[in-house]
N, C-alpha and C positions, 0 to 999 in steps of 0.2 A: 436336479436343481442346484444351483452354484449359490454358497455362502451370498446371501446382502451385505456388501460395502457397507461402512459407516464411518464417516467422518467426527472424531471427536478434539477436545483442546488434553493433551495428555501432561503432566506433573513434569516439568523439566530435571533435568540429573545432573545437579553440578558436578557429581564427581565425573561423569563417562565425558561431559564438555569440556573439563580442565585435568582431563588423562591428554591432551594432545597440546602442543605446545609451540607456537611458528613464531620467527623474526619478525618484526612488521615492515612489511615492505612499504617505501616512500612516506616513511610514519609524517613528513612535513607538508604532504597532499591536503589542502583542504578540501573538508566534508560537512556537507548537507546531509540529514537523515532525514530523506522526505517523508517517511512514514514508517511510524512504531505506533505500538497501542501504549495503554495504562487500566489495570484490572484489580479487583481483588479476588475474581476466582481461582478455584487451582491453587497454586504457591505465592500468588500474588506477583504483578508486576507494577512496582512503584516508583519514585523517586528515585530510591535508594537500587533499584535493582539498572534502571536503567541508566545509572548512576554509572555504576561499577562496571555496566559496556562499553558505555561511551567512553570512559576515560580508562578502556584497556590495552592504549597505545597509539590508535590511529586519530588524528587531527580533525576529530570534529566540533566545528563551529558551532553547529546548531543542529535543531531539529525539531522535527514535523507531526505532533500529534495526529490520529487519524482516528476517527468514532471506532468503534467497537460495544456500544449500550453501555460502558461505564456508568456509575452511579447516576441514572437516570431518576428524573421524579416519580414516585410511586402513584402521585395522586394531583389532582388539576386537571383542567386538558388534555385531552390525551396531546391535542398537536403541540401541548406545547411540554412534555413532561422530558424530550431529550436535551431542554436547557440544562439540566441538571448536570449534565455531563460534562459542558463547557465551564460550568461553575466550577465543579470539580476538579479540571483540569490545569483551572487555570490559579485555584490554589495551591495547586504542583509548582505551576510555572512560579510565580511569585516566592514561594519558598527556596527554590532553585537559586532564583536571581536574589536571596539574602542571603546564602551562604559564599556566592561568588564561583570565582570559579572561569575558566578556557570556553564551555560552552552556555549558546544561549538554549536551555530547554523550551521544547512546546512552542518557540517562533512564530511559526503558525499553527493554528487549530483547525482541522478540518470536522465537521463535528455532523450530525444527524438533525434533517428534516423531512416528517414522512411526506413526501411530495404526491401521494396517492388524497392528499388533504385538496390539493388544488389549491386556487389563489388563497386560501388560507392560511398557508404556511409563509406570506409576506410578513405577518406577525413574531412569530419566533423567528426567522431571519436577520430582525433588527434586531430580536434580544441577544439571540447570540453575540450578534455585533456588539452590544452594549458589553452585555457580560467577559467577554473577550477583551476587551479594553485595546484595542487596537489590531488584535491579535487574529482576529477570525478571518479566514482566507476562502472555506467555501465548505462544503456538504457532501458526504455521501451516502447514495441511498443504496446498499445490497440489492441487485435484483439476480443475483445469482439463483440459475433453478435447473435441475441437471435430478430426475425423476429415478435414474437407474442403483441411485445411493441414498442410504441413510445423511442428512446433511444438521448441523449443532445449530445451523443457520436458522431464520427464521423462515415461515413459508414463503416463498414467493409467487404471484403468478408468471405463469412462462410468457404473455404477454404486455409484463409492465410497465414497461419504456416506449409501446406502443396506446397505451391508456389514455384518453383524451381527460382524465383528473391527472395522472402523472404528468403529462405536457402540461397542462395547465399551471401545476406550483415548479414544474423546470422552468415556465417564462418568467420566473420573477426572480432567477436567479443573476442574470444578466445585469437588470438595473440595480440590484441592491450589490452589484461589484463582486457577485461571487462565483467562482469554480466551483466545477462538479468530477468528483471522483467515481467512476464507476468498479464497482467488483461485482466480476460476473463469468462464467465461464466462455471456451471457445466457441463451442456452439454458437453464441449469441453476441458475438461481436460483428454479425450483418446489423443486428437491432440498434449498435452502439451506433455504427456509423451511421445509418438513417437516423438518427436522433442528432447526430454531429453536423448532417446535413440540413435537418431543421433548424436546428441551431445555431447558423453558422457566428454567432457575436457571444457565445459563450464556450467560455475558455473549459474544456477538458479533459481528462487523467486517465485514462486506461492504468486500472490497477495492475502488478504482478503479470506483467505480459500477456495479460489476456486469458490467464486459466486455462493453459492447455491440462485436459483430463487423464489423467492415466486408471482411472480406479475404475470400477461399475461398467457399466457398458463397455468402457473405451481402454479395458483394461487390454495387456499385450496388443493395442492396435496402434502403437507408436507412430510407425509410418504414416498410419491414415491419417491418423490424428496431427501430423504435422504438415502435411501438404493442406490438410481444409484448412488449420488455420493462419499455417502463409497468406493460402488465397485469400482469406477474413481481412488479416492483415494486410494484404497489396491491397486493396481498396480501404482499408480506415486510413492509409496514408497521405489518400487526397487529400484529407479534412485536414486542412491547414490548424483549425483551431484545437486538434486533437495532439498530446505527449501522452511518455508510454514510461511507467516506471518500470526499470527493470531490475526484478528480485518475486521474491515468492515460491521461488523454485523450489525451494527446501519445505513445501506444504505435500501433505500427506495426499492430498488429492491429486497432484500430478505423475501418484504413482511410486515415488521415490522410496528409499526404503534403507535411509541413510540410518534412523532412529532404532531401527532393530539388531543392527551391527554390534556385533563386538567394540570396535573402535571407532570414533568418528574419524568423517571423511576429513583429510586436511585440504586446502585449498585447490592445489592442483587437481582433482581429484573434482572436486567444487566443480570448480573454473569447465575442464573438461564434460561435463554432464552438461554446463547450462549454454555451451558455445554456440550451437546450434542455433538455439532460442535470442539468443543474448544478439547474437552477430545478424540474424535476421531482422533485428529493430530496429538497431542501428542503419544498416544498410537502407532500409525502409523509409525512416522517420530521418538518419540525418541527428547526430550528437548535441544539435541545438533543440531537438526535442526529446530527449530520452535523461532520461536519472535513474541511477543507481539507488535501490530502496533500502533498508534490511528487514524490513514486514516482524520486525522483535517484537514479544516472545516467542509469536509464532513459527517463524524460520529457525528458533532458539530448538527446537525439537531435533533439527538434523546436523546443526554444527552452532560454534561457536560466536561472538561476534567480532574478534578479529581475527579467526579465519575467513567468515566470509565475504568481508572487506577487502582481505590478500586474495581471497577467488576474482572478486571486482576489476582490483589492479591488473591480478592476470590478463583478465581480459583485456581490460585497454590500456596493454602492454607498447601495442602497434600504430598507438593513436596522438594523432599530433597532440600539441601542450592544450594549444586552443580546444580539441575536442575533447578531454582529460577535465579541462575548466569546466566546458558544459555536462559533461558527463555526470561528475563527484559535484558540482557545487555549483554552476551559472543557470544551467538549466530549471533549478529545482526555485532560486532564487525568481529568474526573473518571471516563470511560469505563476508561481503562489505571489508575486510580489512583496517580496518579504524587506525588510528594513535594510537601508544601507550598509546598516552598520555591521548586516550578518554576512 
């Protein structure tokens, strides 16, 4: 019997990240960070830490808070106890915007509503909105569920994006003007796009390229594992209303095993690993639906954050200016619809 996988969040090493040291390539590109978290487990990642990312060379404008159970309410409602998080984050955001400063933090907030509630979750929907002060852009719910590993995630069922209470609180996302982010493994990006295809008037995110697995089951089956979820992919690409962030690749789940090295990987290095994955989206989706993510702190496990920005660049080294726009920074804007002024 072979060791059980287990997916954990592990204590970041500032020294083994700032042992490698790169030029910033195109440091005047602007950038959208469509999604980082905000935590205090572990080491903590705050203001201050994502702080000292953002502004460690490369031009970024803004960026995009995304749930992760952050300071959620302990007590009330249960549907309604993940306001607590948008409150949270968005006395980050407001503290940010007194000290000043090149970027807008937290722009938008994408935050948690348990949609398994059904039309009940049109209630915390509007709070959010309130609480956000302009700022709330749409919701994700984890249906990530992958049986052959230990996962830090919460349980999922493996059929919850097919749930007639889950359809039920994803219809209210639409009129209350809001996007749905999904993170979920490869496996399960048939389910994404029949839900894409229900849906056809709600705007959606395919997380992190779609979670291709390398761990548990699908460990050393690389090949396999990328041809099914090409294929996954050739059909989510119909869905007009469907973009695909791309980043996450530095997660322990897809196998990688940058984190246990002696040195971190520097960009090229990066860039080479994720091409495959990266150049399939694009080709796929077309640069008007694809962003560039950095998934911080969590991609913070296998490299640095202006290394794997210069892995980014690498890649769309070959790509017109217009596709570069959308890539780093139009795409991410007009998908969240985020403020002009970002």
């Amino acid at each position: 019997m072979t060791k059980r996988d287990s997916v954990v969040n592990h204590p970041l090493r500032a020294d083994w990240l700032n042992s490698l040291h790169e030029d910033i390539i195109e440091p005047d590109l602007p950038i959208i960070d469509p999604h980082h978290h905000l935590w205090e487990r572990l080491d903590g990642y705050l203001l201050d830490d994502i702080t000292a990312d953002v502004q460690s060379g490369h031009n970024v404008v803004a960026t995009m808070f995304v749930q992760c159970r952050y300071a959620m309410h302990e007590d009330g409602p249960e549907v309604m106890r993940p306001l607590g998080e948008t409150e949270a984050v968005m006395a980050i955001a407001e503290a940010a915007a007194a000290r000043g400063g090149p970027t807008n933090y937290c722009a938008g907030i994408v935050g948690f509503a348990d949609l398994g509630f059904g039309a009940a979750v049109a209630e915390i929907l509007e709070a959010h909105k309130v609480a956000a002060k302009g700022r709330f852009r749409g919701i994700r719910h984890i249906t990530a569920h992958e049986p052959s590993f230990d996962s830090h995630l919460q349980p999922v069922a493996p059929d919850l994006m097919a749930s007639p209470e889950f359809r039920a609180g994803f219809a209210c996302l639409a009129p209350a003007g809001l996007s749905f982010d999904g993170w979920l493994y490869h496996t399960q990006i048939p389910q994404f796009t029949d839900l894409a295809w229900a849906f056809p008037e709600t705007t959606m995110i395919l997380d992190h390229v779609g979670g291709p697995l390398g761990i548990g089951a699908y460990r050393g089956k690389g090949d396999a594992v990328f041809a099914d979820w090409k294929a996954a992919m050739t059909d989510l690409a119909t869905c007009p209303n469907v973009s695909v962030k791309l980043g996450g690749l530095g997660m322990e789940i897809t196998g990688c095993t940058w984190a246990a090295q002696e040195k971190p990987p520097g960009s090229q290095a990066l860039a080479d690993s994720f091409r495959p994955w990266i150049d399939t989206v694009i080709d796929l989706f077309g640069a008007e639906r694809c962003m560039f993510e950095s998934n911080f702190p969590v991609d913070k496990a296998s490299c640095s954050y202006p290394v794997l920005w210069n892995a980014f660049k690498r890649l769309a080294a070959g790509a017109s200016a217009t596709e570069k726009r959308d890539l780093f920074h139009d795409t991410a804007k007009r998908v969240y619809a985020l403020p002009a002024a970002v």
